[in-house]
C-alpha positions, 0 to 999 in steps of 0.5 A, a space after each residue: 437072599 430069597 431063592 424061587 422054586 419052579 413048579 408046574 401046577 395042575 388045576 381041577 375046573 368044576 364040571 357043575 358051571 361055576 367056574 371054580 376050580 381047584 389045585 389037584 397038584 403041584 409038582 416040583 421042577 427042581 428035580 427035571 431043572 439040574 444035575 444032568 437033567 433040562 426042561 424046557 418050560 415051552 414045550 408043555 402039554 397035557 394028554 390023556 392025564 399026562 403032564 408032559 415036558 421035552 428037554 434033555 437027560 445028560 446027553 440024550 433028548 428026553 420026554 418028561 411024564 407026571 400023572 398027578 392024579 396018581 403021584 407027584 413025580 417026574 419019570 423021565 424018558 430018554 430018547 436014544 438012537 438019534 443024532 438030536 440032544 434036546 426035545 424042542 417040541 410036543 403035540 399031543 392028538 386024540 383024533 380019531 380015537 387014537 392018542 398020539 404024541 409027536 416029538 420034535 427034536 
């Protein structure tokens, strides 16, 4: 049979006005989609460079962060302390010069 696999692509918008754009990168969800870890697709954003996705790691909620201009990877980070197990939301702000980046769980 035939498999599928998820990715999250990020594309380049040429700056000059033609609207072209190009694949800066691909990046694998597999890694962030079994064993004790979970995304949620809806919760996507990107920020400052950042490619960010809320989910969960085992039973902890969890941001997932790639910066493709650097690598294609995932580097989960758990969010401990707190009675919630999955991230369900992410907002991201650069008002006022401060970045900033709100988790809904």
């Amino acid at each position: 049979g035939t498999s599928t696999e998820p990715f999250a692509l990020v594309w380049r918008w040429d700056r000059g006005g033609d609207g072209t754009a190009s694949l800066q990168s691909a990046l694998s969800l597999s890694a962030i989609s079994s064993g004790l870890f979970r995304h949620d697709a809806t919760t996507l954003r990107v920020a400052d460079g950042l490619v960010l996705l809320g989910g969960s790691s085992g039973p902890n909620p969890c941001v997932f962060a790639a910066k493709p201009a650097v690598r294609d990877g995932w580097l989960p980070v758990e969010i401990r302390n707190t009675r919630a197990r999955s991230v369900t939301c992410l907002a991201a702000s650069d008002g006022g010069g401060r970045r900033l980046l709100a988790v809904g769980m």
